[in-house]
MMTF fields as JSON, N, C-alpha, C and O atoms, coordinates in Angstrom:
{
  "mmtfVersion": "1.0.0",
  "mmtfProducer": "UNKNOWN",
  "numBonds": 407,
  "numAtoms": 408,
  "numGroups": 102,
  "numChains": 1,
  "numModels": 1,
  "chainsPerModel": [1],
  "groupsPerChain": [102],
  "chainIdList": ["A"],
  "bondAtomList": [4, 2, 8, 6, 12, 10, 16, 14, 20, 18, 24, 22, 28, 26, 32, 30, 36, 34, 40, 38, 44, 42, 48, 46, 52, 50, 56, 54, 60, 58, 64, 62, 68, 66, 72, 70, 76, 74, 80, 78, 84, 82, 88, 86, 92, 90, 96, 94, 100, 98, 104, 102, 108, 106, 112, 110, 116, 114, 120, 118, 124, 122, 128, 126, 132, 130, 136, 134, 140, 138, 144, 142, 148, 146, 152, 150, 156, 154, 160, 158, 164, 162, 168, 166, 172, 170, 176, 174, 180, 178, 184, 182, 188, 186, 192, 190, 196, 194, 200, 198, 204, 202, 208, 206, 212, 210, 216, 214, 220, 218, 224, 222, 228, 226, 232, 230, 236, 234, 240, 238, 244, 242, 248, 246, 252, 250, 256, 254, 260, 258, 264, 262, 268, 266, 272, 270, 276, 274, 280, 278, 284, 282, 288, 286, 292, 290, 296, 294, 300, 298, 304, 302, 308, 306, 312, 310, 316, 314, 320, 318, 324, 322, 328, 326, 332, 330, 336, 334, 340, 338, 344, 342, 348, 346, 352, 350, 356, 354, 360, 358, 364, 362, 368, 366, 372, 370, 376, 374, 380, 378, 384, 382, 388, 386, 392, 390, 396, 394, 400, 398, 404, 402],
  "bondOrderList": [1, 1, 1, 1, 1, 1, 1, 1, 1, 1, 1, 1, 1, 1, 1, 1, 1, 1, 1, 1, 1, 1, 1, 1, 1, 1, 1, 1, 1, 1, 1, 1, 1, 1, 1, 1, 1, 1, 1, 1, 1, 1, 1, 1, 1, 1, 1, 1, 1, 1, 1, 1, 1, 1, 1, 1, 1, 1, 1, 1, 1, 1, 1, 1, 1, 1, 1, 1, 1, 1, 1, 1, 1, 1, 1, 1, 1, 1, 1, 1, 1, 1, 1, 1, 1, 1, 1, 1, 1, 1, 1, 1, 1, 1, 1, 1, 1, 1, 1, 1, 1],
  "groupList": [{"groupName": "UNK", "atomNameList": ["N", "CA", "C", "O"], "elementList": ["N", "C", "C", "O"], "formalChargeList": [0, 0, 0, 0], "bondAtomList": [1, 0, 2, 1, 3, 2], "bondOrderList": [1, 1, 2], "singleLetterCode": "X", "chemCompType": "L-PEPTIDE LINKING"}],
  "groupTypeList": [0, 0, 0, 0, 0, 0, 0, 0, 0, 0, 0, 0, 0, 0, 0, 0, 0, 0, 0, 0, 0, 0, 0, 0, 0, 0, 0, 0, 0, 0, 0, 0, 0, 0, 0, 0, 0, 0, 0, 0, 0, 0, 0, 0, 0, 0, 0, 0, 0, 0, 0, 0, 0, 0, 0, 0, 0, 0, 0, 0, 0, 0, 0, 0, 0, 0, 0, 0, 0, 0, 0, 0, 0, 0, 0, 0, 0, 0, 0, 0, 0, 0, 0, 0, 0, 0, 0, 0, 0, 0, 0, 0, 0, 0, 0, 0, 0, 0, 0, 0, 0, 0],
  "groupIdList": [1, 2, 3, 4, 5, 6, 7, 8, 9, 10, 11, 12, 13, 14, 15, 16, 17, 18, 19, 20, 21, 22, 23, 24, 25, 26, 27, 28, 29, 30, 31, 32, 33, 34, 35, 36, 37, 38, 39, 40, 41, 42, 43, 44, 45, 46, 47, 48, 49, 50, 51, 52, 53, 54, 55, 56, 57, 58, 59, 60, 61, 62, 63, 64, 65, 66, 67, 68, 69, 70, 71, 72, 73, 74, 75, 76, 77, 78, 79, 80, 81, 82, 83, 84, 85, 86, 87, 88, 89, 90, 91, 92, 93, 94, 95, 96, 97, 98, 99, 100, 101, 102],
  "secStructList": [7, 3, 3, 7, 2, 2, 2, 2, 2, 2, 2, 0, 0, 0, 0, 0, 1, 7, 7, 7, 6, 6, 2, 2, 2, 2, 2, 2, 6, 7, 7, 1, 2, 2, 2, 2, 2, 2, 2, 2, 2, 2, 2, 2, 2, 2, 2, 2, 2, 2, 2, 6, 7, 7, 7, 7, 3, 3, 7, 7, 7, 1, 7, 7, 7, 7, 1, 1, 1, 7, 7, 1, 6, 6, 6, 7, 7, 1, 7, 7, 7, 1, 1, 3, 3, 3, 3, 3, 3, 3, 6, 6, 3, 3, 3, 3, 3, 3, 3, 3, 7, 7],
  "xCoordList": [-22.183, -20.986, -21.142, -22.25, -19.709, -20.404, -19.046, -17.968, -19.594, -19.289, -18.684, -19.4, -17.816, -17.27, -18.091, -18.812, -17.879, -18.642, -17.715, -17.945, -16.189, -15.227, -15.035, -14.43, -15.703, -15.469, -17.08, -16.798, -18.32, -18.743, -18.561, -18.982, -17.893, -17.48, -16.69, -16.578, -15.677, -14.885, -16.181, -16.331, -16.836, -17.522, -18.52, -18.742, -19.12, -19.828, -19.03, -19.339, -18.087, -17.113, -16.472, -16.122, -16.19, -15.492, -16.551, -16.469, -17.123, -18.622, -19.71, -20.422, -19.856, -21.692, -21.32, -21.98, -20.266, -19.676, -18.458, -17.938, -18.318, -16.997, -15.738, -15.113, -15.565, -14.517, -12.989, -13.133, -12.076, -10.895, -10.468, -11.011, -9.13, -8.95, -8.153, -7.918, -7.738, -7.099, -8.1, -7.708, -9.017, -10.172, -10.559, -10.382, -10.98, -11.488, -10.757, -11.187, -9.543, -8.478, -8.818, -9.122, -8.62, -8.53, -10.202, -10.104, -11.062, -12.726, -12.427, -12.896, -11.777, -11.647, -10.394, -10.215, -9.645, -8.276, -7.559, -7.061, -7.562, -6.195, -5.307, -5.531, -4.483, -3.381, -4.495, -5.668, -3.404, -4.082, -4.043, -4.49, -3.116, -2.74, -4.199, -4.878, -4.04, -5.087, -6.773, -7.487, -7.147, -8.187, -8.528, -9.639, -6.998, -6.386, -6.886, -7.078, -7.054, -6.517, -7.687, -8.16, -8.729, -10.195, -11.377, -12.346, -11.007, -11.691, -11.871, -12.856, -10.079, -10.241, -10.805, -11.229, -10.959, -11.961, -13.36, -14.129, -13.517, -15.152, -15.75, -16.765, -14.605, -15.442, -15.035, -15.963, -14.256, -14.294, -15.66, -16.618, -15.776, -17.09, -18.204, -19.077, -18.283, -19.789, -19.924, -20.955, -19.079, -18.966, -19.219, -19.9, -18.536, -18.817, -20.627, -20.925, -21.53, -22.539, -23.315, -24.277, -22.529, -23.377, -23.673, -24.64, -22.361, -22.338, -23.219, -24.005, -22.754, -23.242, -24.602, -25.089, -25.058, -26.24, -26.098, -27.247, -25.335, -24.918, -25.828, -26.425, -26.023, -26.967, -25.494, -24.518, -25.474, -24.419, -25.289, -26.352, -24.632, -24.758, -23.437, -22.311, -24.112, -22.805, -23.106, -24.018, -22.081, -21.763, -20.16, -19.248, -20.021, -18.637, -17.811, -18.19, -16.402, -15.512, -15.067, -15.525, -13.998, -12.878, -13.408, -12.789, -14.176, -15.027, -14.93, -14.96, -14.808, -15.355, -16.17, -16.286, -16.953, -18.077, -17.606, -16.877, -18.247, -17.527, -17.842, -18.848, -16.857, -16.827, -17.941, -17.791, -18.715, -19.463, -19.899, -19.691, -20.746, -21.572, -20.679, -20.914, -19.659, -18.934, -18.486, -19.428, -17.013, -16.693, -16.172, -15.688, -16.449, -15.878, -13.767, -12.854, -13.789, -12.718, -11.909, -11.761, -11.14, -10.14, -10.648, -10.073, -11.638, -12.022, -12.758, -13.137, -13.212, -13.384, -14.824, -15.068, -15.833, -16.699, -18.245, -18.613, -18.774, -19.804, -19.832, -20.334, -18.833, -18.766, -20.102, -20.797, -20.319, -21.624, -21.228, -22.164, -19.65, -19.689, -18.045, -17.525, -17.727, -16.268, -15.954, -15.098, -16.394, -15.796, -15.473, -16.044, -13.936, -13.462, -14.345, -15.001, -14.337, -14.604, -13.875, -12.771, -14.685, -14.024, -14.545, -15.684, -14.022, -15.204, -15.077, -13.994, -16.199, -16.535, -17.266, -17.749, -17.362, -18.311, -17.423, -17.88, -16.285, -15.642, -16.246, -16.315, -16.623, -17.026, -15.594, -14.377, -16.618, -15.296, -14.574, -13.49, -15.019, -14.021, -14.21, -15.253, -13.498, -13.337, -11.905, -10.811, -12.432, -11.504, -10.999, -11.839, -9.491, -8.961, -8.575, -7.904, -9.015, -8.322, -9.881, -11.093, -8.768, -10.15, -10.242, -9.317, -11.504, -12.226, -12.627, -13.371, -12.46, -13.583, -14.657, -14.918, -15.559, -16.911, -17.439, -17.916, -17.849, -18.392, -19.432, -20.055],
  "yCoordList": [15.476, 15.174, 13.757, 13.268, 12.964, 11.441, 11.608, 12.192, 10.885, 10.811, 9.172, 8.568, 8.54, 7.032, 6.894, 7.687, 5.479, 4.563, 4.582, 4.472, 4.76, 5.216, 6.196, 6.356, 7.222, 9.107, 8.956, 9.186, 8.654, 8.569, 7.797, 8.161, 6.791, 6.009, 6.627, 6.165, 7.959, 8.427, 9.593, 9.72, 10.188, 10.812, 10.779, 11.57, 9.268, 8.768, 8.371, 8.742, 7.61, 7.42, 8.367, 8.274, 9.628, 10.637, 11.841, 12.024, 12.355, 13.236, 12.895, 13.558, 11.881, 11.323, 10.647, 10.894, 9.745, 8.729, 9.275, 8.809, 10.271, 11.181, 10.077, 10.058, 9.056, 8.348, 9.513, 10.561, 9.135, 9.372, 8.816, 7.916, 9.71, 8.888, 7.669, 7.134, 7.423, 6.307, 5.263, 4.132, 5.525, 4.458, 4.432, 3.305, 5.223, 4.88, 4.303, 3.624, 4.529, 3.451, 2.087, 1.326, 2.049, 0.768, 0.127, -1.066, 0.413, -0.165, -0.304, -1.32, 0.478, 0.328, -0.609, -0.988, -0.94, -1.99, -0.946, -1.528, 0.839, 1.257, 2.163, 2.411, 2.575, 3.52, 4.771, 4.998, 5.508, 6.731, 8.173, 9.315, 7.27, 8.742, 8.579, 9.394, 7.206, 7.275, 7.282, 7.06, 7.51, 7.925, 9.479, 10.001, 10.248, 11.657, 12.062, 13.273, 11.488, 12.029, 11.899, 12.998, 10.78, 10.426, 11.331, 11.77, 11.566, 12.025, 13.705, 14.372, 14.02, 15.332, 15.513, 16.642, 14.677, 14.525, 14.706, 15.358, 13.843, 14.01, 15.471, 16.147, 15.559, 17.678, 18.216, 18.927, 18.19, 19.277, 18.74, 19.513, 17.534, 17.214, 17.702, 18.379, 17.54, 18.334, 20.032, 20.7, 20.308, 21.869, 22.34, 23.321, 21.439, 21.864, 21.809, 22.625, 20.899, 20.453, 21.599, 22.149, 21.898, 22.661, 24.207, 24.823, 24.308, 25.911, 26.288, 27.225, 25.02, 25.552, 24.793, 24.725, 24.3, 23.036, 22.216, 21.976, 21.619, 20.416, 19.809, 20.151, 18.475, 17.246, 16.039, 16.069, 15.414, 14.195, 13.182, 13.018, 12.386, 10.181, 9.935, 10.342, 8.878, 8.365, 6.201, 5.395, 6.136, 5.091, 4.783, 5.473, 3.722, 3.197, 2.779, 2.546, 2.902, 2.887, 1.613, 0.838, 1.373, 0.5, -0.952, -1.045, -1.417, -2.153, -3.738, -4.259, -4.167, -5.526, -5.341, -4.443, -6.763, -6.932, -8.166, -9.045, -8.062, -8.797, -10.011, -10.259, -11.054, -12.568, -13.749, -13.646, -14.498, -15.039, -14.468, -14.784, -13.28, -12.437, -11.707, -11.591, -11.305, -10.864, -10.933, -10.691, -11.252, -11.423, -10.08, -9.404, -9.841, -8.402, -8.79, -8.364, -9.431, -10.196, -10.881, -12.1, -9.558, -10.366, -9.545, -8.745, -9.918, -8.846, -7.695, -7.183, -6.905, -5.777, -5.087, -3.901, -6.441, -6.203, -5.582, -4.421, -6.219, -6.16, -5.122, -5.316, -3.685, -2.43, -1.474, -1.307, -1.066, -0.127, 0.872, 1.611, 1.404, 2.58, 2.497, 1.598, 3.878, 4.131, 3.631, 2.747, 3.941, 3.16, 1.663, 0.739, 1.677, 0.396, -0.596, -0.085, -1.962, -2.867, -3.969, -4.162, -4.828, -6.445, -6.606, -6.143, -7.611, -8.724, -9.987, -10.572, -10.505, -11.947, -12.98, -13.981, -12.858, -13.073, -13.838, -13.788, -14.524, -15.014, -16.77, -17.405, -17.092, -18.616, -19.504, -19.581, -20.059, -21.178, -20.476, -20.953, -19.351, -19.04, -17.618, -17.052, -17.017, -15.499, -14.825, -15.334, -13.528, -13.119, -12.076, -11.178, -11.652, -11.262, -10.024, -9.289, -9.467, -8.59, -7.455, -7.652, -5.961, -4.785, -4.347, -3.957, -4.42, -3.909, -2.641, -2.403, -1.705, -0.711, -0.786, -1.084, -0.464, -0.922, -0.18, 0.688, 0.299, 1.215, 0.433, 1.01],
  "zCoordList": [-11.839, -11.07, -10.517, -10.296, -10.25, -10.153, -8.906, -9.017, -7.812, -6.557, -6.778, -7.577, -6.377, -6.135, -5.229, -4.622, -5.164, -3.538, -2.721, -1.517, -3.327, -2.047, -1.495, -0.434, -2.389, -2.289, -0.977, 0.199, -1.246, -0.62, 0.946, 2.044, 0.619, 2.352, 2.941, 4.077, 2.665, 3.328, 3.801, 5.016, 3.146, 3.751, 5.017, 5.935, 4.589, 5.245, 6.922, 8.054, 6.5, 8.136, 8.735, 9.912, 7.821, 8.357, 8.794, 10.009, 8.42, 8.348, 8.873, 9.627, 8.493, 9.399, 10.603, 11.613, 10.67, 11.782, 12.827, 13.841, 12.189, 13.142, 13.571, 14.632, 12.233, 12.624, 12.118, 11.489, 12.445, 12.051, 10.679, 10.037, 10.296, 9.096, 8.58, 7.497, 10.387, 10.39, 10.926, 11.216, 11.02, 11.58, 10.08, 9.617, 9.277, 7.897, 7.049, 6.117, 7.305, 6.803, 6.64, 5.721, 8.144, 8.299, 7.961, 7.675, 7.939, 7.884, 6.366, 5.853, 5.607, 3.824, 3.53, 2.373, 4.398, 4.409, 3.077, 2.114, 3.133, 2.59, 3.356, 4.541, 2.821, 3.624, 4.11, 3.816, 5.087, 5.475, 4.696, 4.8, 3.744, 2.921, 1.311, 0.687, 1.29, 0.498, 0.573, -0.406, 1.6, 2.23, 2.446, 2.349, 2.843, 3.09, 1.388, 1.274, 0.45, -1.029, -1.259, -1.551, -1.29, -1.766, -1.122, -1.74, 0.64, 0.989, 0.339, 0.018, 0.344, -0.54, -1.517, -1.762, -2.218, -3.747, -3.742, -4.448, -2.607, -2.593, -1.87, -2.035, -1.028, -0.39, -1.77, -2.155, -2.49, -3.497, -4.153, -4.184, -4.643, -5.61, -4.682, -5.225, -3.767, -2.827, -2.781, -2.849, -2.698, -2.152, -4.027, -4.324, -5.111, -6.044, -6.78, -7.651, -6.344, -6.304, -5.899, -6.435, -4.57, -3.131, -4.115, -4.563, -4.094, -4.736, -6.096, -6.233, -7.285, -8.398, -8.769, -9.897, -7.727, -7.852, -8.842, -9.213, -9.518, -9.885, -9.303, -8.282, -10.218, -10.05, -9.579, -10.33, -8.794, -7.869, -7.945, -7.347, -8.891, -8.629, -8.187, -8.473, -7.138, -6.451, -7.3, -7.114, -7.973, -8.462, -8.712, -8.257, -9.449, -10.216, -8.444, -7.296, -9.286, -7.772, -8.004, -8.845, -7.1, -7.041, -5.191, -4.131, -5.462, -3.945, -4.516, -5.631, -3.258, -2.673, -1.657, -0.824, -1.945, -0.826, -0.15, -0.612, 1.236, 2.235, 1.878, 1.214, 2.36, 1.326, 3.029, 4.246, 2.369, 3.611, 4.836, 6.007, 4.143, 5.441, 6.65, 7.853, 5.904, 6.673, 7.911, 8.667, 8.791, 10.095, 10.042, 9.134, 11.495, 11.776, 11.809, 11.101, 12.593, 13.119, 12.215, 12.13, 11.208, 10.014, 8.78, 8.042, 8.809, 7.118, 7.369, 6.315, 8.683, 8.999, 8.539, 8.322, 8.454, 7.509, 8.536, 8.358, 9.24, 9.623, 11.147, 12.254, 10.416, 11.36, 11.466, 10.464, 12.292, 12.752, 13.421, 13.725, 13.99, 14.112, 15.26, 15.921, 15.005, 15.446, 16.521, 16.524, 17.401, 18.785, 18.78, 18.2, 19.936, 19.535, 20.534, 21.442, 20.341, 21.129, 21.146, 20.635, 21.884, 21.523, 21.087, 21.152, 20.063, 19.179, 19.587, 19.607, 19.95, 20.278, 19.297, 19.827, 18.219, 17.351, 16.341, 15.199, 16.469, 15.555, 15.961, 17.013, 14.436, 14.243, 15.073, 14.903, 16.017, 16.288, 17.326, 17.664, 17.929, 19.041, 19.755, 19.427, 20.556, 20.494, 19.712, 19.467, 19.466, 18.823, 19.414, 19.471, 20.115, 21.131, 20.594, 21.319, 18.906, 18.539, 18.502, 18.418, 18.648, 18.76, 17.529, 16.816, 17.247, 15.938, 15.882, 16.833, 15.175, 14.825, 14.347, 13.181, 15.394, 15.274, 14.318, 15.049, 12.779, 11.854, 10.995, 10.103]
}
């Protein structure tokens, strides 16, 4: 059974991080409905794993990686976990907008 890297990040922000799925939304920059649909994909691929012991690689998938070490502040990149904050960390300034921290 082969798990996405997106099937896995919904899991990961929604399951391990107890974000929402509008917080995982937004940390993946897609809709909430398409997060709602992926994440469904990946509990069926686990529970299917779980039950019949299936062997799971998590590869392939539809990703970008964050462009110049990522700013939290605009490209949503360098998150460590749900709760919101400020971000101050924007080159050249502060940045007045709240991030989800993941």
């Amino acid at each position: 059974m082969e798990l996405t890297l997106e099937e896995y990040e919904t899991i990961r922000l929604i399951d391990w991080l107890d974000c929402t799925q509008e917080q995982c939304a937004d940390q993946m920059g897609v809709a909430r409905t398409t997060v709602q649909a992926v994440y469904n994909s990946a509990r069926k691929k686990l529970a299917d794993c779980l039950v019949n012991g299936k062997r799971l690689e998590i590869r392939g998938g539809n990703y970008q990686l964050c462009p110049d070490g990522g700013n939290c502040c605009g490209k949503n990149c360098e998150k460590r976990g749900c709760r919101r904050r400020r971000c101050n960390n924007k080159p050249g300034g502060d940045c007045n907008e709240d991030c989800c921290n993941i």
